[in-house]
N, CA and C atoms of all chains as a GROMACS GRO file, in nm:
protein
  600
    1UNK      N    1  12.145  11.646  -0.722
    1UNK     CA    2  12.037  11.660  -0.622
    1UNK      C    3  12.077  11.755  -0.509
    2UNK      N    4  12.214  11.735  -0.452
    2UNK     CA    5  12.229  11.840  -0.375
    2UNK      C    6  12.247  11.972  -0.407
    3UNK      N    7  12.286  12.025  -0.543
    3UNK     CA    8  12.271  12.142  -0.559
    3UNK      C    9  12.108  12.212  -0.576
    4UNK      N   10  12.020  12.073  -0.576
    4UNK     CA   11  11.900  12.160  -0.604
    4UNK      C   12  11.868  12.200  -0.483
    5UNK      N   13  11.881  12.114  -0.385
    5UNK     CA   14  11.856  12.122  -0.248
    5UNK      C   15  11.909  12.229  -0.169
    6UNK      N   16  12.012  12.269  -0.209
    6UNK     CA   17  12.080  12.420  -0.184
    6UNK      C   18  12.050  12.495  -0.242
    7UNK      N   19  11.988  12.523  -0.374
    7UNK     CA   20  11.905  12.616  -0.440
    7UNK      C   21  11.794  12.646  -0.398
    8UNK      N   22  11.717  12.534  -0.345
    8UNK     CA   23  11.563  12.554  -0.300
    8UNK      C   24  11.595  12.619  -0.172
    9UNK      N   25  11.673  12.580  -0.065
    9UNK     CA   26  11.702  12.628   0.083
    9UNK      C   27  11.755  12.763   0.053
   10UNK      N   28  11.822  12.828  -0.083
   10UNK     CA   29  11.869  12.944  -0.037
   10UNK      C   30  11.724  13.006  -0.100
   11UNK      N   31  11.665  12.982  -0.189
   11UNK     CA   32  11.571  13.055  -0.245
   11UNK      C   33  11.464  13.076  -0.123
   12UNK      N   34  11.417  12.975  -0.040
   12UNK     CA   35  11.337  13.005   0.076
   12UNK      C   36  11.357  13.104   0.126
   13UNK      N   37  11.541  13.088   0.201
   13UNK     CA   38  11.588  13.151   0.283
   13UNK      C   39  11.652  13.296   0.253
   14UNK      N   40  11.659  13.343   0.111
   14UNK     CA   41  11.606  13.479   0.097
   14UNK      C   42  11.446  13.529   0.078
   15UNK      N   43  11.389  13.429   0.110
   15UNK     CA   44  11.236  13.512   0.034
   15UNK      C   45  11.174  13.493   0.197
   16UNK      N   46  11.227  13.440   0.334
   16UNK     CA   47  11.166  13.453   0.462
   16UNK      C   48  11.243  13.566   0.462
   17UNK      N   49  11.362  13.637   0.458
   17UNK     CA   50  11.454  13.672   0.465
   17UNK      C   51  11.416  13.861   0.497
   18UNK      N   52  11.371  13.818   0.339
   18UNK     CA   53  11.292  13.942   0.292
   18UNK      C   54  11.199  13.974   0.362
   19UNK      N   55  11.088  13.894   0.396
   19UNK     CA   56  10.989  13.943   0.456
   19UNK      C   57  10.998  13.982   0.608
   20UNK      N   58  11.090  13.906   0.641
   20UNK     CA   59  11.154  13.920   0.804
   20UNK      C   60  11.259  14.058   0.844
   21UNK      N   61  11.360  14.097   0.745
   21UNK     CA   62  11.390  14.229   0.773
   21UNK      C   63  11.306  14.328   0.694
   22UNK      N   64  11.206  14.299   0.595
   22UNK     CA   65  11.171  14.373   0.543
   22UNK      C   66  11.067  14.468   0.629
   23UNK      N   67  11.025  14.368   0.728
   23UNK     CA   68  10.903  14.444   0.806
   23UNK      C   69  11.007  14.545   0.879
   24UNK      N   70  11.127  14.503   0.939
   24UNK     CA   71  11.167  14.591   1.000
   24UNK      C   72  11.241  14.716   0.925
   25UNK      N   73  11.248  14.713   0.815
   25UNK     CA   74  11.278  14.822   0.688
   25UNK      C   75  11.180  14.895   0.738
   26UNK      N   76  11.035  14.841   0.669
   26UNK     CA   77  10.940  14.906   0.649
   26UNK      C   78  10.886  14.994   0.727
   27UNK      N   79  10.954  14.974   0.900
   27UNK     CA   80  10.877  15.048   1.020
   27UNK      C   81  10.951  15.116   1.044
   28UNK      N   82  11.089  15.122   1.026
   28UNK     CA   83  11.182  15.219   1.000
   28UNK      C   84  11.153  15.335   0.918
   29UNK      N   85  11.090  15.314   0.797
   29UNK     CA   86  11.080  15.446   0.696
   29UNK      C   87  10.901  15.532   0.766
   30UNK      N   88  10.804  15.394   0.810
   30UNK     CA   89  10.693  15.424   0.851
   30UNK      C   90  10.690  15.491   0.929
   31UNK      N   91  10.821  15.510   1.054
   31UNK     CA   92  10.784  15.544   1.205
   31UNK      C   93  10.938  15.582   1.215
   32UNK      N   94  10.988  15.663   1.141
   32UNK     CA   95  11.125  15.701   1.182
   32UNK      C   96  11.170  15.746   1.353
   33UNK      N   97  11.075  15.776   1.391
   33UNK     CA   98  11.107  15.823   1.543
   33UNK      C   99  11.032  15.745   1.639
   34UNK      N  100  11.018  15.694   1.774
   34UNK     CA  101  10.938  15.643   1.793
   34UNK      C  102  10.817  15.770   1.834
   35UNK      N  103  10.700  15.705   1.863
   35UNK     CA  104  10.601  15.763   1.955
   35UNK      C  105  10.520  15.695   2.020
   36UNK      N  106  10.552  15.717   2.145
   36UNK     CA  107  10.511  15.611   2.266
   36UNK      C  108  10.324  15.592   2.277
   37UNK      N  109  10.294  15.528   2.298
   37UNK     CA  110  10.132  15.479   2.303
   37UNK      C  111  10.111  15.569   2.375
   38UNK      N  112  10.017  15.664   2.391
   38UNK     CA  113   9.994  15.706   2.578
   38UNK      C  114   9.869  15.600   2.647
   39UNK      N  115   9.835  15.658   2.788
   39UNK     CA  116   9.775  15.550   2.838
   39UNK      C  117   9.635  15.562   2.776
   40UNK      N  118   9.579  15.629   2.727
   40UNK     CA  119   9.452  15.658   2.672
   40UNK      C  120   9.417  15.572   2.583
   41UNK      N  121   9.521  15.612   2.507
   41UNK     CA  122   9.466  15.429   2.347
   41UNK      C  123   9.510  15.355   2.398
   42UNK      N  124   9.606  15.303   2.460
   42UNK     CA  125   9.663  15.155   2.553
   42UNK      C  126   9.481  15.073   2.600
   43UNK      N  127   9.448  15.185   2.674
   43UNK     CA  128   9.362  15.192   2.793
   43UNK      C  129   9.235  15.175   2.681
   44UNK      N  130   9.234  15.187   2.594
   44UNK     CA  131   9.059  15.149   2.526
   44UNK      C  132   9.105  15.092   2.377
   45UNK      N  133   9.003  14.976   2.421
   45UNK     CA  134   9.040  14.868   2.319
   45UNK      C  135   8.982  14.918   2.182
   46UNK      N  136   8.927  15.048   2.162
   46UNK     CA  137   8.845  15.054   2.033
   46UNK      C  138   8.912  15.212   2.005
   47UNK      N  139   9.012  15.247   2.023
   47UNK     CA  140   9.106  15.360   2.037
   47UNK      C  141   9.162  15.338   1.862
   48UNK      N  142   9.170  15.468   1.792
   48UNK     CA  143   9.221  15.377   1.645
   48UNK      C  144   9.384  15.388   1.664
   49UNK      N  145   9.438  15.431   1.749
   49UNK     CA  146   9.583  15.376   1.766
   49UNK      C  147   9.586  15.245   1.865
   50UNK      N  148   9.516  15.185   1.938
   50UNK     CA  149   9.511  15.050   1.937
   50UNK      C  150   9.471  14.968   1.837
   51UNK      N  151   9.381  15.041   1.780
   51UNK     CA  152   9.338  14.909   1.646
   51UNK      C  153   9.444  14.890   1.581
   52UNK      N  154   9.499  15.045   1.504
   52UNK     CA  155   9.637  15.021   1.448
   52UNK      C  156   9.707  14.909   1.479
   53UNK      N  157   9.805  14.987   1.648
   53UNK     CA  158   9.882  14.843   1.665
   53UNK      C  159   9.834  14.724   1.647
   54UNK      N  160   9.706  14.670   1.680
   54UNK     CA  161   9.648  14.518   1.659
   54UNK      C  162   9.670  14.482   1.505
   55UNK      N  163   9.618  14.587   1.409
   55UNK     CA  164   9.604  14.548   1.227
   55UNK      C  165   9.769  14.517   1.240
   56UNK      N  166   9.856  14.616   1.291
   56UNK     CA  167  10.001  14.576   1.235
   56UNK      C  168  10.079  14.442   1.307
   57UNK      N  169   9.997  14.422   1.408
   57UNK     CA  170  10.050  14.249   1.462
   57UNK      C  171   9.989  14.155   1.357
   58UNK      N  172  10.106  14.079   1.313
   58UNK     CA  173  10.042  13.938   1.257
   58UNK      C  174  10.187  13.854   1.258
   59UNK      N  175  10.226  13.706   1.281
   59UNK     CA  176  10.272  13.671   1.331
   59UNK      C  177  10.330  13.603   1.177
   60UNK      N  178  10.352  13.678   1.079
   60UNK     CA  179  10.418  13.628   0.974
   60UNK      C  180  10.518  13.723   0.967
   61UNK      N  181  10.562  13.736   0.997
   61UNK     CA  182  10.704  13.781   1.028
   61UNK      C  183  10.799  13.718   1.117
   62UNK      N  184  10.737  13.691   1.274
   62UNK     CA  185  10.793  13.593   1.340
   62UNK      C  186  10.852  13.467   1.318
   63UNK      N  187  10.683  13.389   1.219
   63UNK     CA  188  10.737  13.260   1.179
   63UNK      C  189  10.870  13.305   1.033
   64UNK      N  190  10.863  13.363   0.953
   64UNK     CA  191  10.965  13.410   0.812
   64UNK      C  192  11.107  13.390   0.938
   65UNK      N  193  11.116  13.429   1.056
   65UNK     CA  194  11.250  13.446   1.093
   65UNK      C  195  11.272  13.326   1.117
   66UNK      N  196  11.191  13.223   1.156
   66UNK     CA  197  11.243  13.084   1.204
   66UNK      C  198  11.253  13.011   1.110
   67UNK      N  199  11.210  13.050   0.966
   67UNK     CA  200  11.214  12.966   0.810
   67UNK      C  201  11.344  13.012   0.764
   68UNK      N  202  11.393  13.163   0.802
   68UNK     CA  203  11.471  13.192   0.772
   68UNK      C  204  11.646  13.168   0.811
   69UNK      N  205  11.565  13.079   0.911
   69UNK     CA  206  11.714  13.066   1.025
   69UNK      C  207  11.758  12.912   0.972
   70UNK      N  208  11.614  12.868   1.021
   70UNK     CA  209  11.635  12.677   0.984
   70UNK      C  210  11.687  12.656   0.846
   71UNK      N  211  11.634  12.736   0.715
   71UNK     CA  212  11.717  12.718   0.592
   71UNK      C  213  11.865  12.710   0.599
   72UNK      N  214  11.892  12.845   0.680
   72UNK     CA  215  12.009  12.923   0.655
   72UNK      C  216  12.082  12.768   0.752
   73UNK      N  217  12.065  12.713   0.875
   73UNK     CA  218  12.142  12.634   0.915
   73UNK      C  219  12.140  12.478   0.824
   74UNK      N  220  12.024  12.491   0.767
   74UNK     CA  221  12.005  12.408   0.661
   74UNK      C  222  12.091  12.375   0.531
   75UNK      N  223  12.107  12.532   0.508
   75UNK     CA  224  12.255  12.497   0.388
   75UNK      C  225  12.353  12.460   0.429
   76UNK      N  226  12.431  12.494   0.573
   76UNK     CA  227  12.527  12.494   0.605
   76UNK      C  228  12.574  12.359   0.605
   77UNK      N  229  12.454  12.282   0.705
   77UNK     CA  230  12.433  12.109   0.731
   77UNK      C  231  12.432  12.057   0.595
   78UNK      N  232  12.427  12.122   0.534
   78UNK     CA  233  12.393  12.044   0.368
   78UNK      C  234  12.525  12.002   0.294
   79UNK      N  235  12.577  12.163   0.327
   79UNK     CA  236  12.755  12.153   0.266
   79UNK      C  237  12.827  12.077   0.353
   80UNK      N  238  12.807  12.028   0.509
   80UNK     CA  239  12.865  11.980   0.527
   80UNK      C  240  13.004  12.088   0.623
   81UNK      N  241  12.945  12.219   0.651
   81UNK     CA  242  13.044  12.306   0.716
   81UNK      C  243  12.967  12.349   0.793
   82UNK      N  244  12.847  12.315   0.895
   82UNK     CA  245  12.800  12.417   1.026
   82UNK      C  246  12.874  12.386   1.110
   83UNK      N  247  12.962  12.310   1.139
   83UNK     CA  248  13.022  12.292   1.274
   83UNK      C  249  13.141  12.367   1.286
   84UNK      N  250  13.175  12.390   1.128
   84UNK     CA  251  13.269  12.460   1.126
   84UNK      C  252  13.260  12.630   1.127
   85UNK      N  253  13.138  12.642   1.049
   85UNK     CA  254  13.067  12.744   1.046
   85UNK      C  255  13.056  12.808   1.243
   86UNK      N  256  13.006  12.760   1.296
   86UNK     CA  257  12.905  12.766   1.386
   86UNK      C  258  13.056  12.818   1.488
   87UNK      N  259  13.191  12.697   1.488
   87UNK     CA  260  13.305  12.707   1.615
   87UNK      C  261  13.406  12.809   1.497
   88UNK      N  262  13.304  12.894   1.409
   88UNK     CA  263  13.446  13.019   1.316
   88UNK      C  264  13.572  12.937   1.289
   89UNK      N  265  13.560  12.896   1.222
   89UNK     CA  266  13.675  12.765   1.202
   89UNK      C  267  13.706  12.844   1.007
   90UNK      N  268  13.845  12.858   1.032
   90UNK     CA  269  13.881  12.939   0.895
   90UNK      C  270  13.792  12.973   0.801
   91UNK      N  271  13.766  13.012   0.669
   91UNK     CA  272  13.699  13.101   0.590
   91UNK      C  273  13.538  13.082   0.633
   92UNK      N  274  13.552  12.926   0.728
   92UNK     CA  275  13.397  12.927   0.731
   92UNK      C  276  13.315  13.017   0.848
   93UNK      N  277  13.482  13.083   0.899
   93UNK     CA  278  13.418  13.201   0.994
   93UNK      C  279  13.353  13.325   0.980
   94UNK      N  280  13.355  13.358   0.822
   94UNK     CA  281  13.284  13.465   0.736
   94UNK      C  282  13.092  13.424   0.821
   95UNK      N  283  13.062  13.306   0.724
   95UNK     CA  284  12.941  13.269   0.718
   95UNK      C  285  12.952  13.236   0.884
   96UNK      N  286  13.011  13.222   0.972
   96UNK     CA  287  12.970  13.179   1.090
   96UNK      C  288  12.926  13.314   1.194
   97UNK      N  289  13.029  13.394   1.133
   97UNK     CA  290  12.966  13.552   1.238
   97UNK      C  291  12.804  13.581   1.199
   98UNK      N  292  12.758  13.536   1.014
   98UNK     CA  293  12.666  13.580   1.014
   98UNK      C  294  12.525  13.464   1.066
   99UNK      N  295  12.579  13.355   1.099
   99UNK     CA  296  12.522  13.273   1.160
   99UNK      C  297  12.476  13.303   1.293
  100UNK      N  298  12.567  13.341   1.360
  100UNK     CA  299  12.570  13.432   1.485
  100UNK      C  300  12.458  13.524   1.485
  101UNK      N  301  12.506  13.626   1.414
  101UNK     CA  302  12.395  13.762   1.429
  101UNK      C  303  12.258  13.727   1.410
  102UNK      N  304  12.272  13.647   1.302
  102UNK     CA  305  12.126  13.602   1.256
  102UNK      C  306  12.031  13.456   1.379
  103UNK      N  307  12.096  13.444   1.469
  103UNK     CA  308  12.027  13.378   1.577
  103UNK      C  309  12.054  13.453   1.691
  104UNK      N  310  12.130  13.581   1.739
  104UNK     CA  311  12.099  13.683   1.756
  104UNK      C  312  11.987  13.748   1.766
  105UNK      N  313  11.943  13.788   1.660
  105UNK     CA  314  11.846  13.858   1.594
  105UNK      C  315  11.689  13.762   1.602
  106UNK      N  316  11.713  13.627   1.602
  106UNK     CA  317  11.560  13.512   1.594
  106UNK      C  318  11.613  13.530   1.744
  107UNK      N  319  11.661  13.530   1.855
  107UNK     CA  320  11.634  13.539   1.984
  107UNK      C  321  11.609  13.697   2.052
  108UNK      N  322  11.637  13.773   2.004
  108UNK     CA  323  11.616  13.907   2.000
  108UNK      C  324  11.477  13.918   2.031
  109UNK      N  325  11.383  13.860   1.851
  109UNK     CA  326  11.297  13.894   1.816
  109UNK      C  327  11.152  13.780   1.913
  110UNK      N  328  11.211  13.686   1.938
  110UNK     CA  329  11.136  13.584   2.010
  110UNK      C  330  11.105  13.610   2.138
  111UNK      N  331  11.232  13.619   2.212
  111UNK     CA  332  11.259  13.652   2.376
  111UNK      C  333  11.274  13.784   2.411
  112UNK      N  334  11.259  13.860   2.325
  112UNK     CA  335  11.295  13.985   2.347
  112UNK      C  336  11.170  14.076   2.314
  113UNK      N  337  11.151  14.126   2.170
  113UNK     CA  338  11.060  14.210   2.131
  113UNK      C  339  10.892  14.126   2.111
  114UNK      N  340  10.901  13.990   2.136
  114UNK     CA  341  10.771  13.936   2.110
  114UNK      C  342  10.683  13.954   2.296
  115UNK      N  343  10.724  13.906   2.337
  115UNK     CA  344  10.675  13.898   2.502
  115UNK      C  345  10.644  14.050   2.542
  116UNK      N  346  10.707  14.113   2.482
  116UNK     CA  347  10.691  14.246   2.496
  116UNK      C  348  10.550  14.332   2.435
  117UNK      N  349  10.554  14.286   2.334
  117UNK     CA  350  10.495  14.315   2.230
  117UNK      C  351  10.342  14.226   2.263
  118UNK      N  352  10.351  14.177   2.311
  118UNK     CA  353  10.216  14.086   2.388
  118UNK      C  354  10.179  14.182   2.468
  119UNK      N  355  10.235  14.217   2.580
  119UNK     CA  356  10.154  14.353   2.700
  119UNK      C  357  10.152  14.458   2.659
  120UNK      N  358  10.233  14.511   2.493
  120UNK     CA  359  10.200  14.637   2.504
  120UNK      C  360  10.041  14.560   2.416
  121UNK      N  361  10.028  14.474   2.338
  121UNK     CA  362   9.889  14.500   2.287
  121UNK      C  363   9.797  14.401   2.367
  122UNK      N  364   9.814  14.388   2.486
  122UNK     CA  365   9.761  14.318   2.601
  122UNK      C  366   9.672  14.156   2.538
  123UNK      N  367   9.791  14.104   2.530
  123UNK     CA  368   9.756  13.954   2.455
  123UNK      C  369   9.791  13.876   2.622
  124UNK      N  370   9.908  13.966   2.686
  124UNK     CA  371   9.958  13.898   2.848
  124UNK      C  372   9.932  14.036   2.881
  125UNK      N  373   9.876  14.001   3.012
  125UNK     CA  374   9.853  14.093   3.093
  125UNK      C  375   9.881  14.154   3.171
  126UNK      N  376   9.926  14.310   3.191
  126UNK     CA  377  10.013  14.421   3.267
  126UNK      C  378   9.930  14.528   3.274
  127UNK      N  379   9.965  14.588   3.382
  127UNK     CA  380   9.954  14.731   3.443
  127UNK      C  381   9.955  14.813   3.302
  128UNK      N  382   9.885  14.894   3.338
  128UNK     CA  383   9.894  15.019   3.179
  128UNK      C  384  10.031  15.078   3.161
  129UNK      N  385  10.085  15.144   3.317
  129UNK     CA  386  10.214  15.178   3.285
  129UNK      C  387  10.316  15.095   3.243
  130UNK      N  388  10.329  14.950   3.226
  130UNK     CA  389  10.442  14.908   3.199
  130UNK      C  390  10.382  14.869   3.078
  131UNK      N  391  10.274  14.866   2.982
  131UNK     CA  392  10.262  14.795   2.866
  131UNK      C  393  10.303  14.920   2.762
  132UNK      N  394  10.315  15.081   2.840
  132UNK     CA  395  10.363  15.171   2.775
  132UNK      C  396  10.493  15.169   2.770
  133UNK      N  397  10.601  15.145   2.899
  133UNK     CA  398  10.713  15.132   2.882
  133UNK      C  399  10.739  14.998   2.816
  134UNK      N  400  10.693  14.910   2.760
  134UNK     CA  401  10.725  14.776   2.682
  134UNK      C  402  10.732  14.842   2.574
  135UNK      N  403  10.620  14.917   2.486
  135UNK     CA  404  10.647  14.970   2.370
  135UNK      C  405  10.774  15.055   2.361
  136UNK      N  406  10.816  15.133   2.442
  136UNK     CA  407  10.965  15.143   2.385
  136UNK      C  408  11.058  15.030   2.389
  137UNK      N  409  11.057  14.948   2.434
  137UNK     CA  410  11.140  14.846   2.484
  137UNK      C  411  11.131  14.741   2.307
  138UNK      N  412  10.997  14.733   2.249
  138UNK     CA  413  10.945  14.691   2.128
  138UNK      C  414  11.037  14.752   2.041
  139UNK      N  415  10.988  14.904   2.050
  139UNK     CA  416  11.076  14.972   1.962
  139UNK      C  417  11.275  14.962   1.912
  140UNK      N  418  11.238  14.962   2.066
  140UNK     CA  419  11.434  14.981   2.031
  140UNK      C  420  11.494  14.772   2.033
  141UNK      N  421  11.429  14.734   2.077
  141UNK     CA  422  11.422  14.601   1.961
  141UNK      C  423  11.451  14.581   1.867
  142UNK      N  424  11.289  14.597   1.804
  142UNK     CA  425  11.345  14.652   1.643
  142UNK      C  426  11.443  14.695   1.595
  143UNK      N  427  11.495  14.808   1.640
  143UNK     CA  428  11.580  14.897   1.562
  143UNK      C  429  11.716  14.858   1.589
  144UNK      N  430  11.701  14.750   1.704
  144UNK     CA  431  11.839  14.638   1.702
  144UNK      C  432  11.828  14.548   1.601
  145UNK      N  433  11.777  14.491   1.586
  145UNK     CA  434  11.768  14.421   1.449
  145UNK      C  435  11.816  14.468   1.320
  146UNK      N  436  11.740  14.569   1.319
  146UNK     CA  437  11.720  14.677   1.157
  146UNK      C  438  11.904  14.702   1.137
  147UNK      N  439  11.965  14.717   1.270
  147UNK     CA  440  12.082  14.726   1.294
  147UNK      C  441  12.214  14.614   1.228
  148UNK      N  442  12.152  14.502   1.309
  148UNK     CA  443  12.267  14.326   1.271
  148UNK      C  444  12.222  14.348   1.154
  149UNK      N  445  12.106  14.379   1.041
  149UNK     CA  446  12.111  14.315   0.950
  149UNK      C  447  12.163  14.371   0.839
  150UNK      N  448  12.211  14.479   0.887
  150UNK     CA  449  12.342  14.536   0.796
  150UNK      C  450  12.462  14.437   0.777
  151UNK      N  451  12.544  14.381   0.883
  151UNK     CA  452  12.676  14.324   0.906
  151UNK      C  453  12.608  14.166   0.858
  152UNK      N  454  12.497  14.151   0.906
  152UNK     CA  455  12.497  14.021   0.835
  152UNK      C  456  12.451  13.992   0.741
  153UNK      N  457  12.405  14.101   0.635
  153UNK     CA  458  12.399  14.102   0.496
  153UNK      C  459  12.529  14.115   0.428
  154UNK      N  460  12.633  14.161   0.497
  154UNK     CA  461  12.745  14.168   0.455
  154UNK      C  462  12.862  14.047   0.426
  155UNK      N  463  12.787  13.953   0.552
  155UNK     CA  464  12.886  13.856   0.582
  155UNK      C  465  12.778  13.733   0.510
  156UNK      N  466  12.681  13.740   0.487
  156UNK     CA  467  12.620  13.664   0.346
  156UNK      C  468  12.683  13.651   0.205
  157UNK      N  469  12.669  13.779   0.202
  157UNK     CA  470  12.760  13.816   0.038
  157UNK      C  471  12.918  13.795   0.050
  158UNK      N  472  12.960  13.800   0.180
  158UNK     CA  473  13.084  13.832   0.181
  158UNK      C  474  13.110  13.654   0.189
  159UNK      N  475  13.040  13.527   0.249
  159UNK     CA  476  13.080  13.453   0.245
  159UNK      C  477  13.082  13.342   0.101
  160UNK      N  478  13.012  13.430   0.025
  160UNK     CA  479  12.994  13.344  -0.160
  160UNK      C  480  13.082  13.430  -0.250
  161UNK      N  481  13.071  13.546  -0.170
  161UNK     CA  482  13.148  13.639  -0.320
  161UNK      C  483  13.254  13.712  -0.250
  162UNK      N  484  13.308  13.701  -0.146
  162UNK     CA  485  13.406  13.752  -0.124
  162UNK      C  486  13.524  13.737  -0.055
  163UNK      N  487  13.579  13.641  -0.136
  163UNK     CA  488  13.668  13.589  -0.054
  163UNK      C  489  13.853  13.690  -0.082
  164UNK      N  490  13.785  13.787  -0.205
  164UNK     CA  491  13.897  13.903  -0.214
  164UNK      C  492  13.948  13.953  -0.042
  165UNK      N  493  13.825  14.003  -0.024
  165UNK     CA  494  13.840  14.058   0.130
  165UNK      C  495  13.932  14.018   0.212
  166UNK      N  496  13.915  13.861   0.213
  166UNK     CA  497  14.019  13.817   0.317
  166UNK      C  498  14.149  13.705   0.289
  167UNK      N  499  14.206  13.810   0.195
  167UNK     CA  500  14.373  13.772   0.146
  167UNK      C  501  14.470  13.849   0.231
  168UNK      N  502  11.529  15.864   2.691
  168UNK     CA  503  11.657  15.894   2.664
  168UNK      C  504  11.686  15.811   2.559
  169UNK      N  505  11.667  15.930   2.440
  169UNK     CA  506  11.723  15.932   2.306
  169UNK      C  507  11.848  15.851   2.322
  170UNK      N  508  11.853  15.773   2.188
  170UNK     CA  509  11.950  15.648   2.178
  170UNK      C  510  12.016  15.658   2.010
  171UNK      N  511  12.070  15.614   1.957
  171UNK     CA  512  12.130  15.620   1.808
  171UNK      C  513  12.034  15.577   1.701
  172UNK      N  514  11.960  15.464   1.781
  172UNK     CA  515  11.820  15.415   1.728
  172UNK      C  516  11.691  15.493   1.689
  173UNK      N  517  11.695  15.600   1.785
  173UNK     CA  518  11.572  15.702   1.728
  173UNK      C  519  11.553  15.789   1.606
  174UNK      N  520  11.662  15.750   1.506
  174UNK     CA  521  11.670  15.807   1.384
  174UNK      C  522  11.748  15.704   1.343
  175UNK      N  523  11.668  15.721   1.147
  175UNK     CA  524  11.682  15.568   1.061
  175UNK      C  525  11.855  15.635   1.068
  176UNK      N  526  11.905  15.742   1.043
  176UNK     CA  527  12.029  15.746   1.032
  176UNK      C  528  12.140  15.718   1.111
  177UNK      N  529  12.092  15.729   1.243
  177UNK     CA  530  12.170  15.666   1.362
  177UNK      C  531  12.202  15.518   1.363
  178UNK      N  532  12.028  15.462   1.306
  178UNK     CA  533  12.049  15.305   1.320
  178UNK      C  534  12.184  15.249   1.239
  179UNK      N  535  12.176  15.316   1.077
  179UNK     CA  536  12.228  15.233   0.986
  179UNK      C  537  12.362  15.290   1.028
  180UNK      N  538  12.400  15.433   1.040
  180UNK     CA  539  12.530  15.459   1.120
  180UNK      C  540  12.571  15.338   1.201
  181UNK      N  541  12.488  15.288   1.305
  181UNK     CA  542  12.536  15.231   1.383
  181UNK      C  543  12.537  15.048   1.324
  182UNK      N  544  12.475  15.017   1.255
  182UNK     CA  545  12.502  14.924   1.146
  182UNK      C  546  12.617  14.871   1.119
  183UNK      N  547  12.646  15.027   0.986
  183UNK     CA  548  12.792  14.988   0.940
  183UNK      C  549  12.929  14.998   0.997
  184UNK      N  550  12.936  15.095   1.105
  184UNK     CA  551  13.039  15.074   1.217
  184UNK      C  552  13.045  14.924   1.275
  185UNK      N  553  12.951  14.850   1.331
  185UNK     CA  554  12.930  14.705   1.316
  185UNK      C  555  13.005  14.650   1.243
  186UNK      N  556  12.952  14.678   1.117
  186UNK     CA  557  13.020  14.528   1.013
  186UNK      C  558  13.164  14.573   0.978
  187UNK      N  559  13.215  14.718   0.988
  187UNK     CA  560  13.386  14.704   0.998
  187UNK      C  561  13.417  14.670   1.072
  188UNK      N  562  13.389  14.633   1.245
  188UNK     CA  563  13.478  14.591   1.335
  188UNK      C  564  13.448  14.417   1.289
  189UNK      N  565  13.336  14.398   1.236
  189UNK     CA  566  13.329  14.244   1.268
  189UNK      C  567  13.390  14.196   1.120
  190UNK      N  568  13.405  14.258   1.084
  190UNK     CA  569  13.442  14.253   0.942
  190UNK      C  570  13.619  14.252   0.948
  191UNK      N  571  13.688  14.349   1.044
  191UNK     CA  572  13.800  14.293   1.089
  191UNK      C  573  13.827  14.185   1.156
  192UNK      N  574  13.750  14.164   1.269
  192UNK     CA  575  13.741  14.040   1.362
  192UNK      C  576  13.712  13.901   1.270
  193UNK      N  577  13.623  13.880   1.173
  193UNK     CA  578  13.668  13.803   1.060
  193UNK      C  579  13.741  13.811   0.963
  194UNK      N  580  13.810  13.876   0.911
  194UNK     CA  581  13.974  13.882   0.866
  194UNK      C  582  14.072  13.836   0.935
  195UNK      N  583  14.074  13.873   1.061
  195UNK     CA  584  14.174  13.853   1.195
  195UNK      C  585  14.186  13.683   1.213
  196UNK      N  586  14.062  13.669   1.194
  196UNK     CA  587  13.990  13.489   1.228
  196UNK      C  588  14.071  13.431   1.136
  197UNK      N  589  14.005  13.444   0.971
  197UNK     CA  590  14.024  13.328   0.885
  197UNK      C  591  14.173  13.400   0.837
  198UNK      N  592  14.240  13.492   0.850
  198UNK     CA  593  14.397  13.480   0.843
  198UNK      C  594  14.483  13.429   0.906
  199UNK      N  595  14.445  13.365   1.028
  199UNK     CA  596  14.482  13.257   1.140
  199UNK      C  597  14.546  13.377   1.218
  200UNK      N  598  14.476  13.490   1.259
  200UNK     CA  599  14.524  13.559   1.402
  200UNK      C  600  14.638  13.615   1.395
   0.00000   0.00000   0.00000
């Protein structure tokens, strides 16, 4: 039973996984550079680069990161190693850096690029000039993310399959 | 003011420089220091 239970939690927790860095893949190849809103489409709600941004908000991505996190602390609690995981406590410090990054990255994306991401598409309400400077602030967010999830794709794989590494 | 982030190549540059230092810093760890 417990291995199914760790099968089902990892199978979740790559398939939020996916969809959670995947968006940020995807806006990476979509929008390689940024380009800042100006105040004109900010400023009119029927602007088709405001509609844009509105079609590309949807809040399934947000929730994928918190399915993706709770699994991931979910296996750990399962095996019986987050505490060890969590205080880098020998090999279980592989999986614990990526424990790290990856709540990192769900506070990043929560406290960081979401609140933001509200005034630039005026869900909370700001001055025009700062809901333009939020969108960079959105941006380079993101591209912090797009960033950890290099090292902590690494330290995923590296904590099931690689324990060569650290002899 | 352009950042490492404004190109996909900067990002992932700046990525994998990441996971070798932390990638030492966990070696360093679970070899007991």
């Amino acid at each position: 039973m417990d291995q199914i239970i760790d099968f089902l939690l990892r199978w979740v927790h790559f398939f939020g996984g996916i969809i959670w860095v995947g968006h940020n893949y995807a806006s990476m190849i979509q929008r390689p550079a940024f380009r800042p809103p100006s105040r004109e489409d900010l400023g009119d709600e029927q602007s088709p680069v405001y509609m844009t941004l509105l079609g590309r908000e949807h809040g399934t991505f947000r929730y994928a990161a918190i399915v993706t996190w709770l699994t991931g602390v979910g296996m750990l609690w399962q095996r019986g190693v987050l505490l060890d995981a969590v205080s880098l406590n020998g090999y279980q410090a592989v999986i614990g850096i990526g424990f790290w990054i990856g709540t990192l990255m769900l506070a990043n994306l929560w406290l960081v690029l979401w609140p933001n991401q509200k005034k630039v598409l005026g869900f909370a309400p700001a001055p025009l000039e700062e809901r333009v400077r939020c969108a960079r602030i959105t941006f380079l967010s993101s591209r912090t993310n797009t960033m950890l999830s290099i090292p902590l794709l690494f330290f995923m794989a590296a904590s099931q399959h690689g324990t060569a590494l650290f002899v | 003011m352009k950042t490492p982030f404004d190109t996909a190549t900067g990002t992932i540059a700046l990525g994998m420089l990441l996971t070798l230092v932390l990638f030492l810093i966990a070696r360093w760890l679970v070899l007991g220091g």
